[in-house]
C-alpha positions in Angstrom: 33.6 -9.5 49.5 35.0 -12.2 47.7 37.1 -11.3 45.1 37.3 -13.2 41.7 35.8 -13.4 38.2 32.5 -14.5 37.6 31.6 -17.0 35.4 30.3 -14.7 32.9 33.0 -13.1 32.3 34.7 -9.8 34.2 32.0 -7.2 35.6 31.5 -3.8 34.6 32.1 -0.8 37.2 28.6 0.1 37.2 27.5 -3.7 37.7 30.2 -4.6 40.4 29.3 -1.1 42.3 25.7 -2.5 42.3 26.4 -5.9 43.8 28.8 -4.8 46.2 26.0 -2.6 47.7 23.0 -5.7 47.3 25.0 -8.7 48.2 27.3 -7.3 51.1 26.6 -5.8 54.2 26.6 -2.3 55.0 29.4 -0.8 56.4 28.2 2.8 58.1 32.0 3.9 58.0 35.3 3.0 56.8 36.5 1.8 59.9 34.2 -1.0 60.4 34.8 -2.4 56.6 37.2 -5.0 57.5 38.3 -8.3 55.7 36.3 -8.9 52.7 34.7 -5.9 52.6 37.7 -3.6 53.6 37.7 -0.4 51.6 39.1 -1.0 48.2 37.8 2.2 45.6 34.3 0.8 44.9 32.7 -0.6 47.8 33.7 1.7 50.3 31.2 4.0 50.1 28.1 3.4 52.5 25.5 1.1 51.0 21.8 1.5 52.5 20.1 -0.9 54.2 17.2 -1.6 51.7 18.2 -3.2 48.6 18.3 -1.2 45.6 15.6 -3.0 43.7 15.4 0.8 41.7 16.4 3.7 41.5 15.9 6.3 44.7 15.6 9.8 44.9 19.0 10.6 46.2 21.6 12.8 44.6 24.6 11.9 47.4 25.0 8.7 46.3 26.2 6.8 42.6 22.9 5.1 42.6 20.4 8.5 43.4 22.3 10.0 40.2 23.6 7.8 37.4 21.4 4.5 38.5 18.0 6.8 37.8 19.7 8.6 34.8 21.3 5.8 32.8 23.3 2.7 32.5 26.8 1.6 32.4 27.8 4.4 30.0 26.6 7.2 31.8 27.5 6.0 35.1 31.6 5.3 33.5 31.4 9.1 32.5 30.3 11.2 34.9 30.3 9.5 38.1 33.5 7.9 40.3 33.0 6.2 43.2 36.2 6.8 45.8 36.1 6.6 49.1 32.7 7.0 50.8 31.4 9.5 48.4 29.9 8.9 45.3 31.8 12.3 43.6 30.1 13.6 40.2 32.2 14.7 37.4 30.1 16.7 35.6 28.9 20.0 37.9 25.1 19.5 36.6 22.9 17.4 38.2 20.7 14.6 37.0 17.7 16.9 35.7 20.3 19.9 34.2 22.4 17.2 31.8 19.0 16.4 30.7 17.5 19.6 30.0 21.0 20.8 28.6 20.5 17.6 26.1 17.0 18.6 25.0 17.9 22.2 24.5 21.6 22.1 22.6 20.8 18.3 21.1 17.5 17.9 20.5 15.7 21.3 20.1 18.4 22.0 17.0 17.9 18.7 15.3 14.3 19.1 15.5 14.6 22.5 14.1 17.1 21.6 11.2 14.9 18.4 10.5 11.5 20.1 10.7 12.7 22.9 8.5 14.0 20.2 6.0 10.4 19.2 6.1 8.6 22.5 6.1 10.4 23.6 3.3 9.4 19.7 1.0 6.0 20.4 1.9 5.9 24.0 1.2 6.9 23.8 -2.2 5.2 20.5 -2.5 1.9 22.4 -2.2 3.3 25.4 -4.2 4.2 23.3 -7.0 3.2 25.1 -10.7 2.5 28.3 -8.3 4.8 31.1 -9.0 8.2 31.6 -11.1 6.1 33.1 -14.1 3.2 30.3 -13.6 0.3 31.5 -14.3 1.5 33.1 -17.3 0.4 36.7 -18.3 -2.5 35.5 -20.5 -3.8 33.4 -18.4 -7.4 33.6 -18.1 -8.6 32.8 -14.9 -12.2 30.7 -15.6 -14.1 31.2 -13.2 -13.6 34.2 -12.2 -15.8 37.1 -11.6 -16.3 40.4 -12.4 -16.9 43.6 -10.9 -16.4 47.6 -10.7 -12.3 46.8 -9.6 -11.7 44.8 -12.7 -12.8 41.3 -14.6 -11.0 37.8 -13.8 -8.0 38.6 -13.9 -8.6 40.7 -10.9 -11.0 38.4 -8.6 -10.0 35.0 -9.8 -13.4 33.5 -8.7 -17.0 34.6 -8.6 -18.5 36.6 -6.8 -21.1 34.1 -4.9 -20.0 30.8 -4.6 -20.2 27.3 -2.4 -17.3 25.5 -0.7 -17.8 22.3 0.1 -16.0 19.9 2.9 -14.5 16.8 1.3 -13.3 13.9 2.1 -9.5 14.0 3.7 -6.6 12.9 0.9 -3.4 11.4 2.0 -1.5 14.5 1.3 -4.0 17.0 3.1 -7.6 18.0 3.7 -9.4 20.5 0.8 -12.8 22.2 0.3 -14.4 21.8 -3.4 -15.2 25.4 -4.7 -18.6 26.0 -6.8 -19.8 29.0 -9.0 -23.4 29.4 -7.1 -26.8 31.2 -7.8 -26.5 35.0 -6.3 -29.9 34.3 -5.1 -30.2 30.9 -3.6 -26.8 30.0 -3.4 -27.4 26.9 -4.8 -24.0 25.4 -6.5 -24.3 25.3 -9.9 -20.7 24.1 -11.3 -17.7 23.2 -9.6 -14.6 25.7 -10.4 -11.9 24.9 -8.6 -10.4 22.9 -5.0 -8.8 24.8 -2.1 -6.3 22.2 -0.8 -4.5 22.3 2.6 -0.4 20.5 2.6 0.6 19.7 6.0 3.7 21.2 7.6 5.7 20.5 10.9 5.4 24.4 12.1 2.2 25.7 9.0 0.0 24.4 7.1 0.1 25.8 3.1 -3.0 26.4 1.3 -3.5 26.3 -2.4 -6.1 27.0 -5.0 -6.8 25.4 -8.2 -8.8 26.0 -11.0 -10.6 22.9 -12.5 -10.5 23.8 -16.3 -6.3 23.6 -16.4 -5.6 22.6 -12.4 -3.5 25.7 -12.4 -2.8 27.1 -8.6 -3.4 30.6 -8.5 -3.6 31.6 -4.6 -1.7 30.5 -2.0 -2.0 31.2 1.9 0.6 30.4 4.6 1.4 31.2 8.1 3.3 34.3 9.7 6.8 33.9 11.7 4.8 35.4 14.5 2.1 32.6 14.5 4.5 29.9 14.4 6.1 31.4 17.4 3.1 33.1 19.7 0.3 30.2 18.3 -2.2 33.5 17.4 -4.1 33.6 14.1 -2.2 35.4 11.4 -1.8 34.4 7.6 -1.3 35.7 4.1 -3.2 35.6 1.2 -1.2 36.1 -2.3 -1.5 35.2 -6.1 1.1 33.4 -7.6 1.7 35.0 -10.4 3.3 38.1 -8.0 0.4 40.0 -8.9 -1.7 42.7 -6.8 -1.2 43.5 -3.2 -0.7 40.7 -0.1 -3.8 40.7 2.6 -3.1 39.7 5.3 -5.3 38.6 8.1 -4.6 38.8 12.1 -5.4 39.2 15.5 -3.0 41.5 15.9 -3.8 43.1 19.5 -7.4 41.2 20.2 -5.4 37.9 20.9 -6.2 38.5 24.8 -9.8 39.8 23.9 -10.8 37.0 21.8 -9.9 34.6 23.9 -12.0 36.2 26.9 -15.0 36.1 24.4 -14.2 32.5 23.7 -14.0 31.5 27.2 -17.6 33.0 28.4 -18.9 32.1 24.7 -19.7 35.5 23.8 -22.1 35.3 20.6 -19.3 37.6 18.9 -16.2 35.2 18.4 -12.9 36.6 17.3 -11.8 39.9 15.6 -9.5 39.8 13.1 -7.5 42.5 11.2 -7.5 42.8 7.3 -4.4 45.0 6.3 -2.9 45.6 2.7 0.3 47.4 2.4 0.5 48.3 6.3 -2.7 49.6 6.7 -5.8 48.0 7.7 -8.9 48.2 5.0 -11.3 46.1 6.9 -12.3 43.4 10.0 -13.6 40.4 10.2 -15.6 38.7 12.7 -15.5 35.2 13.6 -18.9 33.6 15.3 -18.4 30.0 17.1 -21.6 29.7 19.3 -24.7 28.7 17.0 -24.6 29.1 13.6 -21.1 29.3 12.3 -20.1 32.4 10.2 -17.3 35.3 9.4 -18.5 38.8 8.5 -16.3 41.2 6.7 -16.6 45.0 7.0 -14.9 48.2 5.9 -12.9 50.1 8.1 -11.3 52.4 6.0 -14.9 54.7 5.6 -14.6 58.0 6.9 -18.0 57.1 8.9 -16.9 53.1 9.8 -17.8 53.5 13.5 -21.3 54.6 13.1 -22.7 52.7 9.8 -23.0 49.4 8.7 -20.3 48.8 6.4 -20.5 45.3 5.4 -19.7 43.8 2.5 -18.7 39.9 2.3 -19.6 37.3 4.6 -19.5 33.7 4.5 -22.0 31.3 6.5 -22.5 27.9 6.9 -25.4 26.3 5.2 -28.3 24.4 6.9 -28.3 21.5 4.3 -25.5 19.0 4.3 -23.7 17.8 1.4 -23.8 13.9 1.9 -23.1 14.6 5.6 -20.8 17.2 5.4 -20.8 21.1 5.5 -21.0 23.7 3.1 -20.2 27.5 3.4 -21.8 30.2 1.4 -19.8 32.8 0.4 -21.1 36.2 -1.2 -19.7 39.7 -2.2 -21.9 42.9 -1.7 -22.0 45.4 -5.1 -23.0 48.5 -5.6 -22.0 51.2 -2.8 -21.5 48.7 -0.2 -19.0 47.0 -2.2 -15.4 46.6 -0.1 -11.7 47.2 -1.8 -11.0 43.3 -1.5 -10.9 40.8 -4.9 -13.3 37.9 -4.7 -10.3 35.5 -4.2 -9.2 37.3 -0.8 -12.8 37.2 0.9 -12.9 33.3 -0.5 -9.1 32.4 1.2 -10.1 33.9 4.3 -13.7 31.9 4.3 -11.6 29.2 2.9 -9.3 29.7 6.5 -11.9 29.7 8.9 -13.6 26.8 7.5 -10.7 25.3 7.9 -10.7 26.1 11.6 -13.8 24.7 12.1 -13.3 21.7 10.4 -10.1 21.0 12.8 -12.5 21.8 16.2 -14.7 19.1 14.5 -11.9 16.4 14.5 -11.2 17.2 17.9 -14.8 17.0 19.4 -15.2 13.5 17.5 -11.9 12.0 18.7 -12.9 13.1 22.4 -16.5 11.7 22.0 -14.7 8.5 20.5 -12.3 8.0 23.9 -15.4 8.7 25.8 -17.3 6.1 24.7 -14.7 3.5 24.6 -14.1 4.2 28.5 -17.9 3.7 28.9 -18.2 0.5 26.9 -14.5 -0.7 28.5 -15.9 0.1 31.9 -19.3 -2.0 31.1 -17.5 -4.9 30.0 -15.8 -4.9 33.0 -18.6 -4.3 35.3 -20.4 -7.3 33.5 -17.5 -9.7 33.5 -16.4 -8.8 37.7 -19.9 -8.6 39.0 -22.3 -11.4 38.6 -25.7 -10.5 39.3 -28.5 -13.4 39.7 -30.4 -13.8 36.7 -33.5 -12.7 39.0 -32.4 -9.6 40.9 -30.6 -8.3 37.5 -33.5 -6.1 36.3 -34.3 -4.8 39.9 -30.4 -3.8 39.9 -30.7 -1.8 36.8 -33.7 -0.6 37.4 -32.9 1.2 41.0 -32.6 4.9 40.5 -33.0 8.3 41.9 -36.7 7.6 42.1 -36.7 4.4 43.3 -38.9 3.4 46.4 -36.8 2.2 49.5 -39.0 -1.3 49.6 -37.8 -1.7 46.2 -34.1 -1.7 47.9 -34.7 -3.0 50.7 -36.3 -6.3 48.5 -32.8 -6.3 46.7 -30.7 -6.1 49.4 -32.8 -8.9 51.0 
């Protein structure tokens, strides 16, 4: 090879490695390199016959590992060319630096960063909920009232209506109404649940409408950030009362068999306070949609019906969009929960629900736009004769063969 600076200006390793190999001719061993291209540190090493238009699966040579991995830098750093091997510095190959880069550069920034963010929306959501807020004589309008206690203890009534609503820049939320123990029919809205985004959990909030005070809030376990299975917490934030929380807990394989071969009988959840588990709930997806809630902590649980909550969704629409009807049994078949604990698990599921909606639509959405991309196409490739084009769309499974045969004539 000619040696001399171009006219751009001096050539980088990488770049003078890769032109010596294109622009010379192979030399299969040293001893045949002679003249021009007599061994000299960087084009000594034996260049294929096919030119290296890109990169190829080969991890003996400079251009199999650095060439498909990077650029000048990478190729400067970890590989030297000597001689008629292309010797890596670095004992990893390609596909190991790569994977060690992910795991002890990028999984740790997107950790730090996404718990930066977690932690803004969290308390974004939270904001006014907790560190004495509500106060102590707070008084909780809305709320209902029952053997347990007034207001103060259930937060909301004991029937009531949520109501989908239209998604807000900062999150999605369900409008909450005071309803008719009868007919359900809303009568008065009385507060918002609201859902904040999060990188690793959403946060959801209640707030009354008289003063906008939030005075539940739900999040996410550890455990279902980390094992993706349904399990949250419901609390007040005031501090006050015990912390429900709701879980699959060991039906996580089970509920996904049910899923799979749509039993009616979608998932089991747990509901435990303290430790100890003081009811189920039952999640249905096929048909109408609905979660049931029932006592477990009755001596005689496994052989009576010992429901007492259960939210449903409603038949009529509310300008397009769903409502859920949520009511609380009295008298003996009354459960241990507060109003405001069956409502933020309704609250939850609906939640769910609304999510598998937004998936079905954006699905339905891509399919459609592949049909009407494929019949543009089909329109603009193949031109049909103005008199043969309704035979051609007309031809089907039931079609006659004279009716073909007159086409293909």
């Amino acid at each position: 090879m000619a040696q001399g600076q171009p006219v751009g200006g001096p050539r980088s390793k990488f770049q003078y490695v890769k032109d010596c190999c294109r622009d010379d001719p192979c030399c299969p061993t040293r001893d045949e390199c002679t003249g021009d291209n007599k061994p000299d540190g960087l084009c000594s090493l034996p260049c294929r016959k096919t030119r290296l238009n890109k990169p190829l699966l080969d991890t003996e040579t400079c251009f199999g590992v650095c060439e498909l991995c990077g650029e000048e830098k990478f190729h400067n750093n970890y590989c030297a060319c000597c001689g008629e091997h292309c010797k890596r510095k670095s004992k990893l190959t390609c596909k190991q630096q790569w994977c060690t880069f992910c795991f002890v550069v990028a999984l740790p920034c997107y950790l730090v960063l996404g718990g930066i963010l977690q932690f803004t929306s969290f308390h974004f959501g939270t904001l006014h909920c907790g560190s004495g807020s509500p106060s102590d004589k707070y008084g909780f309008p809305g709320g209902g009232n029952n053997s347990l206690g007034g207001p103060e203890f259930n937060l909301v009534p004991k029937t009531s209506v949520i109501v989908e609503t239209e998604p807000r820049w900062y999150g999605m939320q369900f409008d909450a109404y005071e309803a008719n123990d009868q007919t359900y029919q809303a009568q008065k809205q009385i507060g918002t649940w609201f859902r904040t985004w999060g990188p690793f959990f959403s946060t959801y909030t209640y707030q009354d409408v008289q003063h906008s005070q939030p005075t539940v809030y739900m999040r996410a376990s550890w455990q279902s950030m980390i094992f993706q299975y349904y399990d949250d917490y419901v609390m007040r934030c005031d501090g006050k009362g015990e912390v429900i929380r709701i879980s699959e807990g060991g039906s996580w394989a089970q509920n996904r068999v049910k899923t799979f071969f749509g039993y009616n009988q979608g998932f089991k959840l747990k509901v435990t306070r303290g430790g100890k588990e003081v009811a189920e709930a039952e999640e249905t997806f096929h048909g109408g949609k609905s979660i049931t809630f029932r006592n477990t902590s009755k001596a005689d649980a496994a052989t009576t019906d010992t429901e007492f909550a259960s939210a449903n969704v409603m038949a009529a629409k509310y300008e397009g969009r769903d409502q859920w009807s949520i009511r609380n049994e009295a008298g003996d078949k009354r459960g241990s929960l507060a109003f405001y604990q069956v409502q933020g698990m309704s609250v939850l599921y609906a939640f769910r629900i609304y999510n598998d909606k937004l998936k079905k639509k954006a699905a339905s959405a891509r399919k459609n736009q592949g049909n009407q991309e494929m019949a543009s196409l089909t329109d603009e490739t193949f031109q049909i004769k103005p008199e043969n084009f309704e035979k051609f769309h007309t031809i089907g499974l039931n079609a006659s063969h004279l009716e073909q045969e007159e086409l293909h004539a």
